[in-house]
DRENSE-17706 format. One record per residue (C-alpha): residue in one letter; chain; x, y, z negated. Coordinates in Angstrom, 3 decimals. Each point is the difference from the previous one (the first is absolute). Layout:
N
+---------+--------+----------+----------+----------+
: residuo : cadena :       c1 :       c2 :       c3 :
+---------+--------+----------+----------+----------+
:       A :      A :        X :        Y :        Z :
...
+---------+--------+----------+----------+----------+
END
This chain:
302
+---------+--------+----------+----------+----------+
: residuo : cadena :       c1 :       c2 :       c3 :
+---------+--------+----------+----------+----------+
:       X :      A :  116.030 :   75.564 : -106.810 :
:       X :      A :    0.806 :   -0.291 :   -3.644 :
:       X :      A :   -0.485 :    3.966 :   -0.878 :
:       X :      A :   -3.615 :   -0.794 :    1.841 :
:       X :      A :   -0.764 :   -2.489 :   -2.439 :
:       X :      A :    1.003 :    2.344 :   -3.099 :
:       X :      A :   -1.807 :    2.451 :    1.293 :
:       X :      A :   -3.327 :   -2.374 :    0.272 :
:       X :      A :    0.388 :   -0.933 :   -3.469 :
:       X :      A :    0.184 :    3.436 :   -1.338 :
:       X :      A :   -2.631 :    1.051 :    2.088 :
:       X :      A :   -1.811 :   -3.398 :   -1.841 :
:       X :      A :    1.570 :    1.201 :   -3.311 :
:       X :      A :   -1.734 :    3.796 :    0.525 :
:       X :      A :   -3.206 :   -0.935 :    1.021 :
:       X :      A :   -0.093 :   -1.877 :   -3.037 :
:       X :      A :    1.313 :    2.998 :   -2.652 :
:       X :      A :   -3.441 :    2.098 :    1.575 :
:       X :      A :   -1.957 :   -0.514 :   -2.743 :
:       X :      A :   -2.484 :    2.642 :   -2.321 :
:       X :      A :    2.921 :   -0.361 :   -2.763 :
:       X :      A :    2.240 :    1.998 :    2.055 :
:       X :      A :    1.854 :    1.389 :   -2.797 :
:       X :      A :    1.205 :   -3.557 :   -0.919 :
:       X :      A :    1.604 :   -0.568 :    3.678 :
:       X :      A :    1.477 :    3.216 :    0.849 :
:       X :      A :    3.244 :   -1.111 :   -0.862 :
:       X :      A :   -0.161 :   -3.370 :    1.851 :
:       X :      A :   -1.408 :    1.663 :    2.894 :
:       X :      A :    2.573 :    2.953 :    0.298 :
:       X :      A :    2.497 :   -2.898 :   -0.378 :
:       X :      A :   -1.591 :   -1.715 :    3.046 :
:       X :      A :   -0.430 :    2.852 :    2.222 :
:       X :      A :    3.496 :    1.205 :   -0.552 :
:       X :      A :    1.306 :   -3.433 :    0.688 :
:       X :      A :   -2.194 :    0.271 :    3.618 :
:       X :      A :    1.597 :    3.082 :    0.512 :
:       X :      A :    3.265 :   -1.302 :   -0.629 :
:       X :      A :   -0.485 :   -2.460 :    1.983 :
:       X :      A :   -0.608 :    2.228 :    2.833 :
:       X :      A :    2.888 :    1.951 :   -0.935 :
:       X :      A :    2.431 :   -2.596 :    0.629 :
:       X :      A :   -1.359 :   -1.340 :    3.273 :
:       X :      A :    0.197 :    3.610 :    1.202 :
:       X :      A :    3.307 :    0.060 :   -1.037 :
:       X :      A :    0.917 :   -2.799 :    1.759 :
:       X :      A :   -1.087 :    1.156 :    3.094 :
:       X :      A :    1.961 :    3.173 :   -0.406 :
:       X :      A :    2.792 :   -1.492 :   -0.347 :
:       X :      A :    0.086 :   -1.969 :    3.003 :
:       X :      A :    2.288 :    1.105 :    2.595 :
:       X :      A :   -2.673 :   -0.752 :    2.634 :
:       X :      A :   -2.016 :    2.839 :   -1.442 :
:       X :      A :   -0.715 :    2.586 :    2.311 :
:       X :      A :    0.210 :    3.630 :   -0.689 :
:       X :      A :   -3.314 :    0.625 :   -0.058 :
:       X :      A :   -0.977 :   -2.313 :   -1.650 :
:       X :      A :    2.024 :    0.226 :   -2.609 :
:       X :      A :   -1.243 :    3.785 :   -0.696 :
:       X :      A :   -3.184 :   -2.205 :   -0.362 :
:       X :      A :    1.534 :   -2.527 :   -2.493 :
:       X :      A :    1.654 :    2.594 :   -1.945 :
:       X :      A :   -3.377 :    1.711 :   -0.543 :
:       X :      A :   -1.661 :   -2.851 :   -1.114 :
:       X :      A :    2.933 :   -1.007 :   -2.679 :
:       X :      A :   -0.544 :    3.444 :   -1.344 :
:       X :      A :   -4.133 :   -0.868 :   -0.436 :
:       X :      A :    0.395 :   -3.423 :   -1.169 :
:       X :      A :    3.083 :    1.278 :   -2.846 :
:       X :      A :   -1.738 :    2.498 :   -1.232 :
:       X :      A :   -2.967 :   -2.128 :   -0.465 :
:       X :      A :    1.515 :   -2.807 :   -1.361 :
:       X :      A :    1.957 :    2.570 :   -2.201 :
:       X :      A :   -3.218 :    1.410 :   -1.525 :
:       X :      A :   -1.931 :   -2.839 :   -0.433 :
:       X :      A :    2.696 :   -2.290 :   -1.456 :
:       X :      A :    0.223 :    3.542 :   -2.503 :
:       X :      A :   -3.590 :    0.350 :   -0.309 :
:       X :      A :   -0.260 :   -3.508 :   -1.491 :
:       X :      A :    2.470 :    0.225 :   -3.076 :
:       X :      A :   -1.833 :    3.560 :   -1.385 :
:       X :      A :   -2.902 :    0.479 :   -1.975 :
:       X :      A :   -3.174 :   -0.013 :    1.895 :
:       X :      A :   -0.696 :    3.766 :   -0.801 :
:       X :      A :    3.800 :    0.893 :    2.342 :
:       X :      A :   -0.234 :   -3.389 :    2.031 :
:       X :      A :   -3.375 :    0.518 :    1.420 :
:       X :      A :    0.433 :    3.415 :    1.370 :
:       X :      A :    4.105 :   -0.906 :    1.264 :
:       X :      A :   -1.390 :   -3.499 :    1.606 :
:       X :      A :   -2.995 :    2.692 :    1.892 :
:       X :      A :    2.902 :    2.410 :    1.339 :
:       X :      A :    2.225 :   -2.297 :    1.056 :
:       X :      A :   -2.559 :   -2.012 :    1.697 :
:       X :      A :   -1.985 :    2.655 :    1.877 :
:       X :      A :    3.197 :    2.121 :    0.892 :
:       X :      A :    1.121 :   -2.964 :    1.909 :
:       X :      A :   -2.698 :   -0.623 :    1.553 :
:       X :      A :   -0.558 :    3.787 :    1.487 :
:       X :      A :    3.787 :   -0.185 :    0.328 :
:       X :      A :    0.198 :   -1.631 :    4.014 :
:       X :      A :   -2.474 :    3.326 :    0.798 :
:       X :      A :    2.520 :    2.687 :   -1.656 :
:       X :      A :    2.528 :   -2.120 :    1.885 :
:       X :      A :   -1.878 :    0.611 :    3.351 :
:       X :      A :   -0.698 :    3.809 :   -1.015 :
:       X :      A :    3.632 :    0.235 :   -0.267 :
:       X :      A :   -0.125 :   -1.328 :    3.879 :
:       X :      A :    1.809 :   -3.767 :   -1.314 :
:       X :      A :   -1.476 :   -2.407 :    2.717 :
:       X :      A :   -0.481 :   -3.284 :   -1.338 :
:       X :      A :    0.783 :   -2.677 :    2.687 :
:       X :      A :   -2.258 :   -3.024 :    0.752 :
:       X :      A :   -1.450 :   -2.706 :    2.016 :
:       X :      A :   -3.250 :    1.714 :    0.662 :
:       X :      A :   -1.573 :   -2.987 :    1.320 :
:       X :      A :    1.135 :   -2.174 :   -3.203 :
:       X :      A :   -1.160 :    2.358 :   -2.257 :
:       X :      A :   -3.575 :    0.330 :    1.486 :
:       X :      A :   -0.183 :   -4.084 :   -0.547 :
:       X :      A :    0.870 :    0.020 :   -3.568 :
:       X :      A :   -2.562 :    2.923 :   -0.487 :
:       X :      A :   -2.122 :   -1.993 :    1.586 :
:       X :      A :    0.661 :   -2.870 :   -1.937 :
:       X :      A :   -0.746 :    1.706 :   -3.502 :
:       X :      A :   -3.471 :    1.066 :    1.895 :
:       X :      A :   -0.593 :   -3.318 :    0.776 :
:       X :      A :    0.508 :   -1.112 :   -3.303 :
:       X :      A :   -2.141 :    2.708 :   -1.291 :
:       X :      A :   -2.913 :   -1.200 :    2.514 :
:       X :      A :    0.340 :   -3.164 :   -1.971 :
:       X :      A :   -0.549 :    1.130 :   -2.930 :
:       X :      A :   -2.917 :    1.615 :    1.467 :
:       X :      A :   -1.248 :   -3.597 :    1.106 :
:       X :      A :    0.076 :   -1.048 :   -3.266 :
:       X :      A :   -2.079 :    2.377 :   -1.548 :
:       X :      A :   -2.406 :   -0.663 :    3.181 :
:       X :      A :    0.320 :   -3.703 :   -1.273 :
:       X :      A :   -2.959 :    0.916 :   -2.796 :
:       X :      A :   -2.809 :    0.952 :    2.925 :
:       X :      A :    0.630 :   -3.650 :    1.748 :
:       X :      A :   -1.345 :   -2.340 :   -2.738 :
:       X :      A :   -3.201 :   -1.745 :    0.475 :
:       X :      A :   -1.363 :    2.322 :   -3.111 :
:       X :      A :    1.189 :    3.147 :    1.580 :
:       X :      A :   -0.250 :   -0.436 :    3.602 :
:       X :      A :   -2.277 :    2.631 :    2.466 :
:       X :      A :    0.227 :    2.487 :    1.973 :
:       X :      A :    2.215 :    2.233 :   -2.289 :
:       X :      A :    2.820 :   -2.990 :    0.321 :
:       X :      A :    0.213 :    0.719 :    3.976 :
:       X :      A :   -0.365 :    3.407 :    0.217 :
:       X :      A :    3.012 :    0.237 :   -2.738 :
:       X :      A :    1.761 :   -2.596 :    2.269 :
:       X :      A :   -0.526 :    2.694 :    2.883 :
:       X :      A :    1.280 :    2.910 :   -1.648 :
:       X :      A :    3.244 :   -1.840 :   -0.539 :
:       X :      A :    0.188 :   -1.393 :    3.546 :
:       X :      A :   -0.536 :    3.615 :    1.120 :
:       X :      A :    2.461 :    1.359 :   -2.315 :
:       X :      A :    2.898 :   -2.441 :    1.085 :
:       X :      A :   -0.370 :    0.555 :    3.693 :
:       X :      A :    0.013 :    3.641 :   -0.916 :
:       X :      A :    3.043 :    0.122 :   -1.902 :
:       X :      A :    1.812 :   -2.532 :    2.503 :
:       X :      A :   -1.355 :    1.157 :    3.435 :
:       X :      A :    2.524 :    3.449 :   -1.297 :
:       X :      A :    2.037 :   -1.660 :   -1.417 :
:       X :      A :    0.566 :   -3.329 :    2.763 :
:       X :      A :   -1.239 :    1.936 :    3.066 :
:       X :      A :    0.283 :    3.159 :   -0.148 :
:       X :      A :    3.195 :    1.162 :   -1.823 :
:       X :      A :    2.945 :    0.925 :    1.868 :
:       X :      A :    3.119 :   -2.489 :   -1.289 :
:       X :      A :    2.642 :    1.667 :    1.653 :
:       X :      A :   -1.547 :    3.672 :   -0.837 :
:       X :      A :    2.689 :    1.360 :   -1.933 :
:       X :      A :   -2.391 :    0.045 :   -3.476 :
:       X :      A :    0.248 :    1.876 :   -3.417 :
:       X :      A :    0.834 :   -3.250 :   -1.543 :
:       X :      A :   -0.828 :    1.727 :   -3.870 :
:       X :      A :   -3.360 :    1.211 :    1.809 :
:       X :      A :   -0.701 :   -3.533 :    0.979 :
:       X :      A :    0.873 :   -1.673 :   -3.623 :
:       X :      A :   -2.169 :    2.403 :   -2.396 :
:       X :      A :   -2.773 :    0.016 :    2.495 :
:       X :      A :   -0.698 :   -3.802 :   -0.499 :
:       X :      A :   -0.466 :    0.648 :   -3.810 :
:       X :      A :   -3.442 :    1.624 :    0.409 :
:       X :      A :   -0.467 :   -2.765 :    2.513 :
:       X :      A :    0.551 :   -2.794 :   -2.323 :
:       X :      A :   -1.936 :    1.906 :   -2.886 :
:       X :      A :   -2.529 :    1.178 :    1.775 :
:       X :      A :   -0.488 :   -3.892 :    0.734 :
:       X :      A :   -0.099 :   -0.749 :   -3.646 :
:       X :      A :   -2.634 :    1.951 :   -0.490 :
:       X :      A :   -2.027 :   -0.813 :    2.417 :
:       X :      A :    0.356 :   -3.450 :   -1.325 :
:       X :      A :   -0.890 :    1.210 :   -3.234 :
:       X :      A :   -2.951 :    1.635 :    1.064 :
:       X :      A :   -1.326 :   -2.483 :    1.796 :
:       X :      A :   -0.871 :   -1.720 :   -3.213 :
:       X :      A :   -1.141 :    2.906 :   -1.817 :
:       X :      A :   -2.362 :    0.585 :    2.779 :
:       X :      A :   -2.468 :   -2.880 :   -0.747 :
:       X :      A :    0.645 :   -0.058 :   -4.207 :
:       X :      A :   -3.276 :    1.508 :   -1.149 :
:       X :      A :    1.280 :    1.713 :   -2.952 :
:       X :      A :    2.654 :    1.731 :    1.836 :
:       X :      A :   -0.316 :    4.150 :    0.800 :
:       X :      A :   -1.271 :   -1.027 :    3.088 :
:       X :      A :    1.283 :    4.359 :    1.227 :
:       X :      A :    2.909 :   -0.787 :   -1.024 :
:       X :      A :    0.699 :   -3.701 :    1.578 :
:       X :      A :   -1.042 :    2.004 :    3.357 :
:       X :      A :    1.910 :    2.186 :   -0.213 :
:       X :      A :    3.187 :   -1.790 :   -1.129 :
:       X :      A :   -0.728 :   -2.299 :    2.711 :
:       X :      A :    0.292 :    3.053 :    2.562 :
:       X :      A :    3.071 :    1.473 :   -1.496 :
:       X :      A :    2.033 :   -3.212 :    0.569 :
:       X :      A :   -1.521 :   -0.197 :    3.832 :
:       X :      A :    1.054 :    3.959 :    0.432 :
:       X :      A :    3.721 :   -0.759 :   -1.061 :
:       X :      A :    0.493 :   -3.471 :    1.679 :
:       X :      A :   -1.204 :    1.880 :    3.164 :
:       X :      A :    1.238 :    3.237 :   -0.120 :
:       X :      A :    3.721 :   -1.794 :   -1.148 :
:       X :      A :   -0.817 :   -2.079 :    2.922 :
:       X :      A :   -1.215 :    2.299 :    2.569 :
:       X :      A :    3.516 :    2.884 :   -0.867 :
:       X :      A :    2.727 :   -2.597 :    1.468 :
:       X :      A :   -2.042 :    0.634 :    3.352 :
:       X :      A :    2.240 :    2.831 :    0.596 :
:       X :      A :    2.294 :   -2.795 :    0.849 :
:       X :      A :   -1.674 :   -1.712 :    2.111 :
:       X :      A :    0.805 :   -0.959 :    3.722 :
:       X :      A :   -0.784 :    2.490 :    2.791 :
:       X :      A :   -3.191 :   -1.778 :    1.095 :
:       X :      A :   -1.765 :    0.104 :   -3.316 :
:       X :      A :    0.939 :    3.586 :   -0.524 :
:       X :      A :   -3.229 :    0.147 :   -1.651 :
:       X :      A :   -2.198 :    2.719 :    1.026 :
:       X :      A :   -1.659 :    2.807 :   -2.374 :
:       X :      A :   -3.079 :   -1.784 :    0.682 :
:       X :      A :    1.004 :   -3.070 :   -1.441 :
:       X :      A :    0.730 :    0.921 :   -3.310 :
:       X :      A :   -2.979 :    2.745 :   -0.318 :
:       X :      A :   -2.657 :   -3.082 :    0.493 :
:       X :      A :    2.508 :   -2.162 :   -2.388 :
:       X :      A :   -1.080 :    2.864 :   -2.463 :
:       X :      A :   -3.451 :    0.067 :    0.614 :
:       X :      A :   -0.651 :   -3.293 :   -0.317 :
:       X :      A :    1.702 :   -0.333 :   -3.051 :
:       X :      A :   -2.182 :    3.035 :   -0.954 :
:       X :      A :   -2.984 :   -1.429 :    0.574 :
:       X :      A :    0.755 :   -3.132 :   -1.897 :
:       X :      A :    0.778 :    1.861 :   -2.859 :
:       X :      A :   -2.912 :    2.505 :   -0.016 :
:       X :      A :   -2.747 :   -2.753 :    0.400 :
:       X :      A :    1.681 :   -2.429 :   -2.364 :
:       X :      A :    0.205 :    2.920 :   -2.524 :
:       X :      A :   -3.865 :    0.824 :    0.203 :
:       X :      A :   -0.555 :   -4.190 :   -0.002 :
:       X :      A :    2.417 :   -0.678 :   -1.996 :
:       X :      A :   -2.608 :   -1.418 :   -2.764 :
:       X :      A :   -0.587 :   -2.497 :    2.468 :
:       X :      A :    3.169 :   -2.423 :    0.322 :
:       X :      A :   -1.478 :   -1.782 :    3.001 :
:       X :      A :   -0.389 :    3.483 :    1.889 :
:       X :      A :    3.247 :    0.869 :   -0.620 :
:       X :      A :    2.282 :   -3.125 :    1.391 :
:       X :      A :   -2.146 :    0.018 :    3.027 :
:       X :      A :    0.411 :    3.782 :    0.762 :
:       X :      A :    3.772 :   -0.936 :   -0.738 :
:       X :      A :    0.111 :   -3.052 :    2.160 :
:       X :      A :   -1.504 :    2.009 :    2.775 :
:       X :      A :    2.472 :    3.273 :   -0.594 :
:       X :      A :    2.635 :   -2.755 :    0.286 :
:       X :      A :   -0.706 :   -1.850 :    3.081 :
:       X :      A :   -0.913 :    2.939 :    1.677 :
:       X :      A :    3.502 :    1.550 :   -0.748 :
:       X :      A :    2.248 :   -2.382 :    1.196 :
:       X :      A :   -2.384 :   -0.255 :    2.793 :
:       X :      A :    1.398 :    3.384 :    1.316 :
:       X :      A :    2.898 :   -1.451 :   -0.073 :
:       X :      A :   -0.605 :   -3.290 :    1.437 :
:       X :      A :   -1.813 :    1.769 :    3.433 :
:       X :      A :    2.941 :    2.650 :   -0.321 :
:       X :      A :    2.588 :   -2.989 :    0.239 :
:       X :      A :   -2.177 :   -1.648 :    2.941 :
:       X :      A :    0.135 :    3.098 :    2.061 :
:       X :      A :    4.178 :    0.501 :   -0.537 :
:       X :      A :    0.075 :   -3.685 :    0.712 :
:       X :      A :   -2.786 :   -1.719 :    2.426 :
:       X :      A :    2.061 :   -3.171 :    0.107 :
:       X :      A :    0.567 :   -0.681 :   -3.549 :
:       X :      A :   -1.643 :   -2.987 :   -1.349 :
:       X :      A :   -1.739 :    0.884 :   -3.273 :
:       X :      A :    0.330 :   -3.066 :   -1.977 :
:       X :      A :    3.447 :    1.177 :   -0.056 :
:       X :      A :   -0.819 :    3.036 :   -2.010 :
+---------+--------+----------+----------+----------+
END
């Protein structure tokens, strides 16, 4: 409990040292970071020690003291050198670590977990991403700002978080026996692709914005949240198996969308409700798809 309470007030502590001065922090937030690491180091550590520990998973633990010492190592490095050797030590360390859990499952190192536990606290930073969506959405609800625009946006997130968690709730397999690196990286273009949609959603209606370009960032963040989304369906259970046809209309709608929101895209309106259509109509499949696996479902369950 108390290394989860240092770890929130770092996490405070960092959020704070992001700043356009960058230069001036670096050191503070190297500092930080390593201490997070360390952090993690120690608990891992802990748990390897424990006689209780089992063999697998302590090939598991072991891997992940390596990733967190090195890290730790580099960054607590990083952050007593100049910025012109700190900078480019604090990028290797950092990104070699993080591509390090895929080397390790190249090397055919399995990494042991509770599936189903890990899928909830993916979840959870999804969720939490959602929200942040809500709060940009907050702008379009005001009595100023208020029309049409406000619920259609409302409907494209709807239709994105029944898309993401009808896969993700439903559909997924918990006791498959999953690449467990596959299923980690493949929720970062999932949670980016949600911030920026978010992002786009208020460049959409700004009328100095590159109105071409708000399209088609809009799009790109759509394409990775769903295609992210739609490549953990190779774990899914047997019954939603989906079929070839499922994914080639997923594509063509999405198509669409983007085509006729490219060639309207001067026209902001046009755009969200092509979008808000494209949306619906997608997790529609896959609302009619779930009805026909299970008759007896009730949907407000979805």
């Amino acid at each position: 409990m108390f290394v989860s309470f240092l770890n929130m007030g770092i996490l405070l502590f960092i959020s704070n040292l992001i700043t356009q001065e960058w230069e001036l922090a670096f050191q503070k937030f190297c500092l930080a970071l390593g201490t997070l690491s360390l952090t993690l180091f120690v608990q891992y550590l802990i748990e390897y020690m424990k006689k209780s520990t089992s063999c697998g998973s302590l090939r598991t633990v072991r891997g992940l003291l390596w990733l967190t010492g090195l890290r730790a190592v580099s960054v607590y490095t990083a952050s007593f050198l100049p910025l012109k050797f700190g900078v480019p030590i604090f990028l290797a360390g950092f990104l070699s670590t993080f591509a390090m859990p895929i080397f390790m499952e190249m090397r055919g190192e399995k990494f042991i977990s509770n599936l189903p536990h890990l899928i909830e606290r993916l979840s959870l930073l999804v969720i939490i991403t959602f929200g942040e969506m809500v709060m940009g959405l907050a702008q379009f609800f005001t009595t100023e700002n208020f029309s049409i625009n406000s619920v259609l946006l409302f409907i494209i997130m709807a239709s994105l978080f029944l898309f993401y968690f009808g896969e993700f709730d439903h559909a997924i397999d918990e006791a498959t026996d999953a690449n467990i690196s596959f299923l980690i990286y493949s929720h970062i273009p999932i949670i980016v692709g949600l911030i920026v949609i978010t992002v786009s959603m208020s460049f959409l209606v700004l009328p100095s914005v590159n109105h071409l370009f708000a399209a088609s960032f809009f799009y790109f963040g759509i394409a990775i949240f769903q295609g992210a989304t739609l490549a953990n369906s190779k774990y899914n259970i047997e019954d939603f198996k989906f079929p070839k046809c499922y994914y080639a209309f997923q594509i063509v709608l999405y198509l669409c969308g983007l085509i006729l929101s490219l060639l309207l895209s001067k026209n902001p309106d046009a755009v969200i409700l092509i979008t808000s259509i494209m949306s619906v109509c997608q997790t529609g499949i896959f609302i009619v798809y779930f009805v026909k696996k299970k008759p007896d479902y009730n949907l407000l369950q979805l």
